[in-house]
N, C-alpha and C positions, 0 to 999 in steps of 0.2 A: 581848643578853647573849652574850660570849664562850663557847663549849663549848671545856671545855680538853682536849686532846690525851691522848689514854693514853700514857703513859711506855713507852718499849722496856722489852723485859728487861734487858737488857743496863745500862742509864742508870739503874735500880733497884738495877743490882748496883753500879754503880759511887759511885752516893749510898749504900751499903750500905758498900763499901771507904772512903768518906771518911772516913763514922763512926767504923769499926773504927779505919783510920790515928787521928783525931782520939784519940780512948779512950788507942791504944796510947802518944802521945806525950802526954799531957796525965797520966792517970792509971797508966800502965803495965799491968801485965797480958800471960797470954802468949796464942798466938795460938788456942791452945782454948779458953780461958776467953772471950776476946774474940768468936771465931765464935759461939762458943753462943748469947749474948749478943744478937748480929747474925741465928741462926737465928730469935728470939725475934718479932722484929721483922714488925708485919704485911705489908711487900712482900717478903718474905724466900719468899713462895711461889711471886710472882711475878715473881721475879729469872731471872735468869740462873744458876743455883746453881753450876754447874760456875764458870764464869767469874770472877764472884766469889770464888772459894775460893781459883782459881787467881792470881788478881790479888791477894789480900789477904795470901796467902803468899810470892808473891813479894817482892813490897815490902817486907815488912820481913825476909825472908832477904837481902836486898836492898840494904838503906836506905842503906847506907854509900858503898855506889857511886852511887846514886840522887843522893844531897846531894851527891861529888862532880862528878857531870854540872850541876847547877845551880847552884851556888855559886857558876860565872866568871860568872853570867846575870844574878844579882841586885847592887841597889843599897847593900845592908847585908849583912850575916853572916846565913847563914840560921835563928838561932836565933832573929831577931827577929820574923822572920816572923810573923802569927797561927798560931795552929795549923790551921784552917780552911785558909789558903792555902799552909802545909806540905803538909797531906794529897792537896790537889788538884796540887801541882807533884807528890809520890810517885809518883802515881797514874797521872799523864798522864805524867811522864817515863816511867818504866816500862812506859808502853802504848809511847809512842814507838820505846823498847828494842826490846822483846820481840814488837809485836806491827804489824809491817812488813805486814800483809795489810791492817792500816788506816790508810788515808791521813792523814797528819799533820795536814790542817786538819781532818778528823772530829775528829780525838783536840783539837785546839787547842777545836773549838766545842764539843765536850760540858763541859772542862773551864769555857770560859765557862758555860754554863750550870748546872755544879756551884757556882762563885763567885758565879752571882748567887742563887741557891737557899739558901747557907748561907754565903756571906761579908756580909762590909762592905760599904757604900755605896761602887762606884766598884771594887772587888777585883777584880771580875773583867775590869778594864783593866790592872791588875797582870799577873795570871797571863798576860792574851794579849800584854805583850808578853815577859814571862818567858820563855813556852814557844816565842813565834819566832826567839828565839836557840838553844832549848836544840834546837828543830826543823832550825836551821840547820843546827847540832852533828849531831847521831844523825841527820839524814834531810837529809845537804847535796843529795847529788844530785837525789832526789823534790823539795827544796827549791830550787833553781837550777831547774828545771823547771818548774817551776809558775808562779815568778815568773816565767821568760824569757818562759811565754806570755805572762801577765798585761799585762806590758809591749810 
């Protein structure tokens, strides 16, 4: 039998921001109501708190510049999106933005492993290659770099 791995705080906090994104675009709500909501929550202890606050405020102060970073990336309009695979592009674009001390493939595999957790069958082949353009975009150089090794 498989022992399954304890979650980061961080990857608590950020299946914590999916949520919230999801809530926020599905059912609306502001972003006090929605945190509360999300404090509620039993990993909500074992989160990242800071991070999460920080991550779940931004994005939607945010959102508008967010959808226009990804919207050249996708194959439809991104209102078609799940909402599930909305919240994970927000989240990870906006990591990618803002938060350059993590390397873009960290920020690409968590977001896989946010899509296989609470997306569709197959989503999170979506999102990865969603977010290697949008990586391409916000992190060209870190991204020309990594590939040059690769190759």
């Amino acid at each position: 039998m498989k022992e399954e791995k304890q979650k980061s705080h961080r990857r608590l906090a950020r299946e914590l921001v999916v949520q919230g994104v999801y809530q926020w675009r599905t059912a609306g709500g502001t972003t006090s109501s929605i945190g509360e909501q999300l404090s509620d929550s039993e990993n909500y202890v074992l989160s990242d708190r800071k991070y999460l606050t920080q991550l779940f405020q931004g994005i939607l102060d945010s959102s508008v510049d967010l959808e226009t970073q990804i919207q050249p990336c996708l194959d439809r309009p991104l209102k078609e999106l799940s909402p599930v695979e909305y919240s994970i592009l927000l989240l990870s674009t906006y990591e990618l933005k803002n938060h350059l001390d993590i390397p873009y493939n960290v920020i690409i595999n968590e977001a896989i492993e946010l899509a296989k957790t609470f997306g569709g069958m197959g989503g999170h082949k979506y999102i990865n290659g969603v977010l290697d353009k949008v990586a391409a975009t916000l992190r060209d150089k870190e991204f020309a770099l990594k590939n040059k090794i690769k190759h």
